[in-house]
C-alpha positions in Angstrom: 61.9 32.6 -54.7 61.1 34.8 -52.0 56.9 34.7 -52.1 57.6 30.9 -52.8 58.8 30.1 -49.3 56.6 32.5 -47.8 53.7 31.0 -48.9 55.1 27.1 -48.2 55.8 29.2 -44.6 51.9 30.4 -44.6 50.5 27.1 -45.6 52.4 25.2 -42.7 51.0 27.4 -40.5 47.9 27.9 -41.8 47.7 24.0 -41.4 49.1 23.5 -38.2 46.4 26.1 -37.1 43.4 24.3 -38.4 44.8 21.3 -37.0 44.9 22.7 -33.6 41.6 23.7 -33.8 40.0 20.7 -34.9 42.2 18.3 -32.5 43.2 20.1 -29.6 41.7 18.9 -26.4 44.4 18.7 -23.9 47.7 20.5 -25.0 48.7 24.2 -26.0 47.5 26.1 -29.1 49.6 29.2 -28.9 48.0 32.7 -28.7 50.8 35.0 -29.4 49.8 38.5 -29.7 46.2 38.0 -28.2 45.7 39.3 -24.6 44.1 37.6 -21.3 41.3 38.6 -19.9 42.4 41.2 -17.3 39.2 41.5 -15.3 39.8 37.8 -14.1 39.6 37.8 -10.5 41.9 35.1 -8.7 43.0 34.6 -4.2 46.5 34.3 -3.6 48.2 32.0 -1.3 47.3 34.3 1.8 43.9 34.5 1.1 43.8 38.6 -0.9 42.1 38.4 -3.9 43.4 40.8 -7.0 42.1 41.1 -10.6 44.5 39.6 -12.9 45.4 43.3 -13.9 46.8 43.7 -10.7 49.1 40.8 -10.8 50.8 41.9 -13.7 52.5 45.1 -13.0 56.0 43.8 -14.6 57.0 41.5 -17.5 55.1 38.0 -15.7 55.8 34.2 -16.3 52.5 32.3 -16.3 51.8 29.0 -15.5 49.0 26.4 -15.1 49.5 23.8 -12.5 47.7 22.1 -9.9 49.0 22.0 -5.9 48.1 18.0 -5.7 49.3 17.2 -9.1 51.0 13.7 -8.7 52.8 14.1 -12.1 54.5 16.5 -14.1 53.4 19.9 -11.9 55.9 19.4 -8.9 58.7 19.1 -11.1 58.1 21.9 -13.6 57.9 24.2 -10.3 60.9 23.0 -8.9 62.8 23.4 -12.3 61.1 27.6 -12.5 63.5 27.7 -8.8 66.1 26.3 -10.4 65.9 28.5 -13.5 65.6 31.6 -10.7 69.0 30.6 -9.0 70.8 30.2 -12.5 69.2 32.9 -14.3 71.0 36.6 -13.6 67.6 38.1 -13.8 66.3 38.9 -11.2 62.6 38.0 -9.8 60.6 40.6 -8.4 62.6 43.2 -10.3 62.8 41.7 -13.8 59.7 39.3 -14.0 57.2 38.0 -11.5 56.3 34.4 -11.5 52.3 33.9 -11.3 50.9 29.6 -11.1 47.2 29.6 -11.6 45.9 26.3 -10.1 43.4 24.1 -12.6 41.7 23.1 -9.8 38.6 25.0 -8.8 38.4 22.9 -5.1 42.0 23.8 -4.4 42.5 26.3 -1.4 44.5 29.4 -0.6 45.6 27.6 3.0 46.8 24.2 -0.2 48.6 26.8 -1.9 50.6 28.7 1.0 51.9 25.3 1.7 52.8 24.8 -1.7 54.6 27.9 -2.0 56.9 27.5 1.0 58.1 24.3 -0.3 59.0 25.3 -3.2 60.6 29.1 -2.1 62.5 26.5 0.1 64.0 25.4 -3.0 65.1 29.1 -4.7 68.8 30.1 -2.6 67.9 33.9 -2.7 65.5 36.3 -1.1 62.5 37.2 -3.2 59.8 39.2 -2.2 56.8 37.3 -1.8 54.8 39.2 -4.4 57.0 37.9 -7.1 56.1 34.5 -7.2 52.3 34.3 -6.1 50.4 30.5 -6.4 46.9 31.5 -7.4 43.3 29.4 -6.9 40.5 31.0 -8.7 36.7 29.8 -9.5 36.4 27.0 -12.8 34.4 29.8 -14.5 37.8 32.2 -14.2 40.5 29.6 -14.5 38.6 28.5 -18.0 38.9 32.3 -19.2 42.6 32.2 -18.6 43.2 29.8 -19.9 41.2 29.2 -23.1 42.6 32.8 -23.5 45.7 31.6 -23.3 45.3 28.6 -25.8 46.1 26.0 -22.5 43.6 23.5 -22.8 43.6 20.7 -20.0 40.7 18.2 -18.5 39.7 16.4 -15.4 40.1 12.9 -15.2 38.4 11.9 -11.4 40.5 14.0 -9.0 43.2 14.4 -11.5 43.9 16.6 -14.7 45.4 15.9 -18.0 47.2 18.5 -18.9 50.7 19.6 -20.7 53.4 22.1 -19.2 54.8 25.1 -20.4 55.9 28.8 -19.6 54.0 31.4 -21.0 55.2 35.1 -20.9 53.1 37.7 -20.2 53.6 41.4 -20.7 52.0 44.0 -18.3 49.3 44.8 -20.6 48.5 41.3 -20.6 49.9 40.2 -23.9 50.9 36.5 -24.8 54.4 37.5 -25.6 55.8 33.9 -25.9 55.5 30.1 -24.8 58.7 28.4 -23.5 57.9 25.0 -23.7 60.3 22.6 -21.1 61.9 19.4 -22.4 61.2 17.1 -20.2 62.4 12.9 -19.9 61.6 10.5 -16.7 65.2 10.2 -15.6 65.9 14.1 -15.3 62.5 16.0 -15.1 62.2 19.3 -16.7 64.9 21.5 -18.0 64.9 25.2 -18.5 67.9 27.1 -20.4 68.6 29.8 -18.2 69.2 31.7 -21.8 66.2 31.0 -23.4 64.5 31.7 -19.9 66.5 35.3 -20.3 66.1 36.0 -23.4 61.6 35.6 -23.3 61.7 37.6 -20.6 63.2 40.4 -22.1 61.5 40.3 -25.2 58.2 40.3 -23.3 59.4 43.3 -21.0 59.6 44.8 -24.5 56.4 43.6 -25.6 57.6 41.8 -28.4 55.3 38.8 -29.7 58.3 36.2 -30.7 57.0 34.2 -33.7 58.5 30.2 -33.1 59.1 27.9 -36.0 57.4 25.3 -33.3 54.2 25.7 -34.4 55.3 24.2 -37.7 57.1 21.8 -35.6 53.8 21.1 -33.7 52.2 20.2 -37.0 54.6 17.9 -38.0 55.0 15.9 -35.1 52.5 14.1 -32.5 52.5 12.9 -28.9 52.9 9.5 -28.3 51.4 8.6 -24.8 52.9 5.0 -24.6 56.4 6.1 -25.8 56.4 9.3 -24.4 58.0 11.0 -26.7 56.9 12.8 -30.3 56.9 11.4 -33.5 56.6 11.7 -37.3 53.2 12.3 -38.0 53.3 11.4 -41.3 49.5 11.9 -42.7 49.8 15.9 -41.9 53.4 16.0 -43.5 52.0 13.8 -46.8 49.1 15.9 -46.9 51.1 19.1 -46.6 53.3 18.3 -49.4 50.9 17.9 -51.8 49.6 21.2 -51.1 52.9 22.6 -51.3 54.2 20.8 -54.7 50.5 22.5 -56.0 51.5 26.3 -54.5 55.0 25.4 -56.5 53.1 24.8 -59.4 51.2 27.7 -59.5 53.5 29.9 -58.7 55.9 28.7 -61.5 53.0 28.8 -63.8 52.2 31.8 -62.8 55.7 33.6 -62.8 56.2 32.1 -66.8 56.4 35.0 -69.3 54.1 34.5 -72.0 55.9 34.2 -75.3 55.4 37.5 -77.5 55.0 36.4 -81.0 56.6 38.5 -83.3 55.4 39.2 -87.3 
């Protein structure tokens, strides 16, 4: 019973991978275990350039935003400071908190600015190294973040693009993706636990398998409803293939009869 569901487990996510592949154009395709490319060279908000290796000299929080985004980038920062005054971790000691900026046009003098409005926003004193907002050349960005399975794309002056938490460890491991719920009337929301508890798995450097890349497979986006639903051609399609692994393994697993004289 035991190899059964590991291989229904195997062929979901053996799916949902393909899928991913084949249909991923803006979204997240999760990279746990892999590492980022640590020779990356990005210029902080004051101007001082570092290779990514530099940056990450404790367990790190990772994410991709833009400083002008008019949509979901402002309040996915302002829910990390929220997450920083509720969480009992503490930044600069625990974790650092890096933002890479999709934006190849975008300035360190854009992202100082930035930063202040949003350290405004976080009740404690932090050292500024522990939350740094990052602008980089496209040729960099891209290696981060195809690296890091975050796949986003211009539109004009704009970007589509999705939002999530990704948790580093200082060897530059993907350690694990904390993805925010998010609705129009309250914005994002982090659990403080959940924020807790990735952080010190990463400072561990534990890769944290999550049952939501089966969940990915079997639910998609919908843009005009803004909200995920059934996606009910992968889940038909992966039922067949799983009533035929039942199959064989039952036929396989039968003990021939022994005939006896």
């Amino acid at each position: 019973m035991k190899s059964l569901f590991v291989t229904i487990f195997f062929i979901l996510t053996s799916l949902y991978t393909f899928s991913s592949v084949n249909e991923i154009e803006v979204g997240i395709d999760e990279q746990l275990g892999k590492f980022l490319p640590l020779d990356t060279k990005f210029v902080d908000e004051n101007g001082v350039e570092f290779t990514l290796k530099e940056l990450l000299a404790k367990p790190t929080v990772l994410t991709f935003v833009y400083y002008d985004c008019p949509g979901i980038c402002s309040p996915l920062l302002m829910e990390i400071a929220d997450v920083v005054n509720k969480s009992d971790l503490v930044i600069g000691v625990d974790y650092n908190i890096i933002n890479i900026s999709m934006d190849e046009f975008e300035t360190p003098e854009l992202a100082f600015s930035k930063k202040n409005d949003f350290l405004q926003l976080v009740d404690k004193q932090i050292p500024p190294e522990s939350w740094r907002f990052l602008t980089g050349d496209s040729i960099e960005i891209k290696r981060v973040a195809d690296a890091a399975g975050f796949f986003f794309k211009r539109q004009g002056k704009d970007f589509l693009h999705s939002g999530a938490l990704i948790f580093i460890d200082k060897e530059g491991k993907i350690c694990r993706y904390l993805f925010p719920a998010y609705t129009d009337s309250k914005g994002f929301g982090i659990a403080p636990f959940d924020f807790k508890m990735a952080v010190i798995e990463t400072s561990a450097g534990r890769v944290s398998p999550t049952i939501a890349r089966v969940l990915q497979f079997c639910f998609s986006y919908d843009p005009q409803g803004k909200t995920y639903v059934l996606n009910l051609t992968r889940i038909f399609g992966a039922g067949i293939l799983i009533l035929v692994a039942v199959f064989a393994v039952v036929f396989l697993r039968k003990p021939k009869n022994v005939s006896k004289k």
